[in-house]
KEKOL-762088 format. One record per residue (C-alpha): chain; residue number from 0; x, y negated, z negated; residue in one letter. Coordinates in Angstrom, 3 decimals. Example, Ala and Ser with C-alpha at 12.3 -4.5 7.8 and 13.67 -1.06 7.14 Angstrom:
! residues 2
["A", 0, [12.300, 4.500, -7.800], "a"]
["A", 1, [13.670, 1.060, -7.140], "s"]
END
This chain:
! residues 172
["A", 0, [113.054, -54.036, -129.027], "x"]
["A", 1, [114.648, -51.404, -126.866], "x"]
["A", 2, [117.360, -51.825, -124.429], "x"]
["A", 3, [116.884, -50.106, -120.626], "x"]
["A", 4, [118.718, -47.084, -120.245], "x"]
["A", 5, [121.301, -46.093, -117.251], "x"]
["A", 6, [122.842, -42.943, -116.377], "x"]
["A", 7, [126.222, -42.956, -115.761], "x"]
["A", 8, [125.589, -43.015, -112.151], "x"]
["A", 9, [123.229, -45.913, -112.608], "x"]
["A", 10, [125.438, -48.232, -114.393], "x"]
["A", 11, [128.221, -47.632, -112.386], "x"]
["A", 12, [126.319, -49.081, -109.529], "x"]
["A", 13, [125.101, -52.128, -111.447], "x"]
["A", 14, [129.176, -52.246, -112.192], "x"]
["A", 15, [130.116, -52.410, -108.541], "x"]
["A", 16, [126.940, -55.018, -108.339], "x"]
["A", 17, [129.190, -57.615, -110.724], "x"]
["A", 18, [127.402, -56.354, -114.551], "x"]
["A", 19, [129.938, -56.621, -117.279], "x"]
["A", 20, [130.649, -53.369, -119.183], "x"]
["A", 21, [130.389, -53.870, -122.899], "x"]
["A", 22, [132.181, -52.031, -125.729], "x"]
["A", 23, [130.540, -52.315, -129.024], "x"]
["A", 24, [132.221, -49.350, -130.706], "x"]
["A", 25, [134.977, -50.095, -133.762], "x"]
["A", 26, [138.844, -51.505, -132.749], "x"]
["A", 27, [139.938, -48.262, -133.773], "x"]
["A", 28, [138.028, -46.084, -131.546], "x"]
["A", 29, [138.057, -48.762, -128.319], "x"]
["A", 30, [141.983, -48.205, -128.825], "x"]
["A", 31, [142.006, -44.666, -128.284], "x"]
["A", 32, [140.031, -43.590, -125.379], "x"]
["A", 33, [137.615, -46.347, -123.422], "x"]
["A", 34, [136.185, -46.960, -119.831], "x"]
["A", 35, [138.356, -48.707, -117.324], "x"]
["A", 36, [137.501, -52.587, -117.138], "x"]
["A", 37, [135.133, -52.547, -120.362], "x"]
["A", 38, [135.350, -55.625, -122.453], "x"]
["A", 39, [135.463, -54.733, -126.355], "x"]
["A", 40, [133.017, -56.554, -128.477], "x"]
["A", 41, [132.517, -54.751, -131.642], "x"]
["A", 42, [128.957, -54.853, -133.428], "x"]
["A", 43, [130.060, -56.744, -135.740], "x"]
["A", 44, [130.932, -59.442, -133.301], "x"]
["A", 45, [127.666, -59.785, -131.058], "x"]
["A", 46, [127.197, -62.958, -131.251], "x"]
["A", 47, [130.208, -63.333, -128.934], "x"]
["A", 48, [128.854, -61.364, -126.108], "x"]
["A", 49, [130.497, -63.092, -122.814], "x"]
["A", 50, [127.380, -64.936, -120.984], "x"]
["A", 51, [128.636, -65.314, -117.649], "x"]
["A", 52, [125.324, -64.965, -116.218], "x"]
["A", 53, [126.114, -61.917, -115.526], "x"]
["A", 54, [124.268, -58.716, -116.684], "x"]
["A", 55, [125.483, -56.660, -119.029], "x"]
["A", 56, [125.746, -53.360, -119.907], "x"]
["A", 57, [126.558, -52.137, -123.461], "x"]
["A", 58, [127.682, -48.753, -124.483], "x"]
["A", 59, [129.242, -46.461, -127.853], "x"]
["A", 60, [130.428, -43.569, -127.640], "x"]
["A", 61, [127.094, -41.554, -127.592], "x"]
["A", 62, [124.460, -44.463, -127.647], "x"]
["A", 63, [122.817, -44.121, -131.114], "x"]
["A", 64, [124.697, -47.378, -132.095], "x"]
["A", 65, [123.631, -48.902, -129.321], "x"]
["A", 66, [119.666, -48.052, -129.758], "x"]
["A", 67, [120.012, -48.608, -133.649], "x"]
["A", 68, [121.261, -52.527, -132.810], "x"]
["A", 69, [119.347, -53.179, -129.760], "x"]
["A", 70, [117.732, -56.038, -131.167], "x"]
["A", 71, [120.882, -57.950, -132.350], "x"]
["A", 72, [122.464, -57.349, -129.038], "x"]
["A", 73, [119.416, -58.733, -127.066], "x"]
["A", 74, [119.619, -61.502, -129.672], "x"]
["A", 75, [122.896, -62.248, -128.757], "x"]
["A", 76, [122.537, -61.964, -125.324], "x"]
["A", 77, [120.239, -65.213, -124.862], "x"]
["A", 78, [118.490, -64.054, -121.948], "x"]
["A", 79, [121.019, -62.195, -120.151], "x"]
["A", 80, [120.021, -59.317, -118.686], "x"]
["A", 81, [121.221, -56.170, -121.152], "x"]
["A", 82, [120.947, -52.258, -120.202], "x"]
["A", 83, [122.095, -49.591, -122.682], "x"]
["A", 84, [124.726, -46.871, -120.926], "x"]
["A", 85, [122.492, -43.721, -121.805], "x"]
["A", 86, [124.640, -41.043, -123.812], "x"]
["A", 87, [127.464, -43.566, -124.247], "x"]
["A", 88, [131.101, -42.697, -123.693], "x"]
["A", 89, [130.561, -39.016, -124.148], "x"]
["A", 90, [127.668, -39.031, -121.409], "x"]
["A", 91, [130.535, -41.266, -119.144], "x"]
["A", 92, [132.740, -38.820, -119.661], "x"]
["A", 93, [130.959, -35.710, -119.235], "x"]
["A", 94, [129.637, -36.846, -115.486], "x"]
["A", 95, [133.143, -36.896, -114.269], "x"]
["A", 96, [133.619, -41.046, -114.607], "x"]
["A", 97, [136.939, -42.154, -115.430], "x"]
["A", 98, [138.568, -43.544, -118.891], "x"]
["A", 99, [141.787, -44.836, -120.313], "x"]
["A", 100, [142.643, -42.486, -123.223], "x"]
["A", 101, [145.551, -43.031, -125.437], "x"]
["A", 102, [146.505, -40.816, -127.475], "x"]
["A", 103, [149.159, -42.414, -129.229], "x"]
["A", 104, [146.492, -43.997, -130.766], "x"]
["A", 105, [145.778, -43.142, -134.579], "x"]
["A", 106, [142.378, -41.220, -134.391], "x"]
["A", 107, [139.435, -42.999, -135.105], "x"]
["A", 108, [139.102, -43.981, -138.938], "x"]
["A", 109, [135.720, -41.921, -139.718], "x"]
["A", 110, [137.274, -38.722, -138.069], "x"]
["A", 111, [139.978, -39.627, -140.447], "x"]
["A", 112, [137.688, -39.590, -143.170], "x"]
["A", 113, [135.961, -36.553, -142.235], "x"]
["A", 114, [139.321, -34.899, -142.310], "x"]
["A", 115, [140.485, -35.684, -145.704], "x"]
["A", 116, [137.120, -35.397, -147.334], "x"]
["A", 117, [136.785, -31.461, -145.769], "x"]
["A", 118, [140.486, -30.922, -146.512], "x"]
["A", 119, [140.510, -32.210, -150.186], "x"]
["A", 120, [136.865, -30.551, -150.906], "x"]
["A", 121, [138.355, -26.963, -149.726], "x"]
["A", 122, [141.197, -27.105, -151.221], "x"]
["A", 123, [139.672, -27.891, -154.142], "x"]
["A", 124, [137.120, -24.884, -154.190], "x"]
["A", 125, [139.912, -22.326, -153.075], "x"]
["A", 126, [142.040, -23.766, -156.020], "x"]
["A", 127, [138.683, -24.118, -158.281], "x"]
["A", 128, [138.075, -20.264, -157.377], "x"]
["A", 129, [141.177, -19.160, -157.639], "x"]
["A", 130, [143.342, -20.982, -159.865], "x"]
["A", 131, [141.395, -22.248, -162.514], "x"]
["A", 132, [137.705, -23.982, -162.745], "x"]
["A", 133, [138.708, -27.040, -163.411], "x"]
["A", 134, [140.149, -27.677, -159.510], "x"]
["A", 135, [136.164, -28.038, -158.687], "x"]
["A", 136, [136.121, -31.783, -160.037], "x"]
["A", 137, [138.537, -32.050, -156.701], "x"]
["A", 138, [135.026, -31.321, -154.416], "x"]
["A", 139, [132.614, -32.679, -156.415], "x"]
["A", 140, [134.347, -36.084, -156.777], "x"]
["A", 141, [134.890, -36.191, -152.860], "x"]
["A", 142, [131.365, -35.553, -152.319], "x"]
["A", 143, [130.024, -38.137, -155.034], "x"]
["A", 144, [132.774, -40.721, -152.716], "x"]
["A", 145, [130.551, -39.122, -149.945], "x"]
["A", 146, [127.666, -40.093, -150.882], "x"]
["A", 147, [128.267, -43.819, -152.234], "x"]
["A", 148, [129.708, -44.591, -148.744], "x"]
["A", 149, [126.459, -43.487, -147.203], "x"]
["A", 150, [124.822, -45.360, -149.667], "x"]
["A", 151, [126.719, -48.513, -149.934], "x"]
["A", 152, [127.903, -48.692, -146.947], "x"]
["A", 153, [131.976, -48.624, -148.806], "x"]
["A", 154, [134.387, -46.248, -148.368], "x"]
["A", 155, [137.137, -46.063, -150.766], "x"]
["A", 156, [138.692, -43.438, -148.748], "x"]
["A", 157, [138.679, -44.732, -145.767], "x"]
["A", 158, [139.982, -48.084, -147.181], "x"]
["A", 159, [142.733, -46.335, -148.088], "x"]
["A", 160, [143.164, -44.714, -145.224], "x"]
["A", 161, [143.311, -47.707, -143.051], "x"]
["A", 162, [146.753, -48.841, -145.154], "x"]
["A", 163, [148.701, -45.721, -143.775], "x"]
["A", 164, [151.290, -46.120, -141.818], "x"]
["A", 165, [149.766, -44.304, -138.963], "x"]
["A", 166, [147.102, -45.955, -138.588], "x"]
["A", 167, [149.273, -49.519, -137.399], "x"]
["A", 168, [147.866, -49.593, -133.913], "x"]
["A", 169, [149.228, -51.398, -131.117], "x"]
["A", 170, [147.530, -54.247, -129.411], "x"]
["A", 171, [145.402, -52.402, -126.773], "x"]
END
């Protein structure tokens, strides 16, 4: 199944018409930058879509989400009408529409991830290359984490990360 696609332009008129704007992107990343009036309903949580008879329009931050769970948001939807915001958040954004950032807000938990990982895995080979050979377990073990999160779908990293005092967000 495949949602329709809007253009910024396009859903913003189907906005103004009375269609609900739909978040489906993670807590962490709906608390740091969104679009103004959006309701947040994470993937995860589909099922309660708000059916107001009202149509809705869904968005992520670049729409891949989106297209990938099509399907289980049309599910969920019951017959309400659903369009997908084409290019997500980033497309929003980059045709001059308006959004609520907050940057107070921890950054989102993957970019987190992404951080450490290419942090510890450099360090690692500049200590590996210079220091002694044994620093290179420091990348290899960050890249074997790598690859049973894309696996498995776990993250021991960024489970960790998630328990860090920064990353206590306020209620958004």
């Amino acid at each position: 199944m495949t949602l329709e696609t809007l253009t910024p332009s396009e859903a913003c008129a189907r906005i103004e018409a009375g269609a609900l704007l739909i978040d489906v992107r993670d807590a962490d990343e709906y608390a740091r930058k969104r679009i103004p009036g959006a309701i947040h309903v994470p993937l995860g949580r589909t099922s309660e879509l708000p059916l107001q008879g009202r149509p809705l329009i869904v968005y992520c931050k670049s729409g891949r989400r989106t297209t990938t769970h099509a399907a289980r948001i049309l599910e969920a939807a019951r017959g309400t009408p659903v369009c997908m915001l084409k290019g997500g958040l980033d497309a929003w954004s980059a045709a001059g529409f308006p959004t609520l950032e907050d940057r107070s807000q921890p950054l989102e938990l993957a970019r987190q991830v992404q951080i450490v990982a290419g942090t510890l895995a450099l360090i690692g080979a500049l200590l590996g290359w210079f220091v002694s050979a044994g620093f290179f377990v420091i990348p290899a073990f960050v890249g074997a984490g790598l690859i049973l999160a894309g696996v498995t779908g776990w993250c021991g990293m960024a489970k960790l990360l998630v328990l860090m005092p920064w990353n206590r967000r306020m209620a958004v």
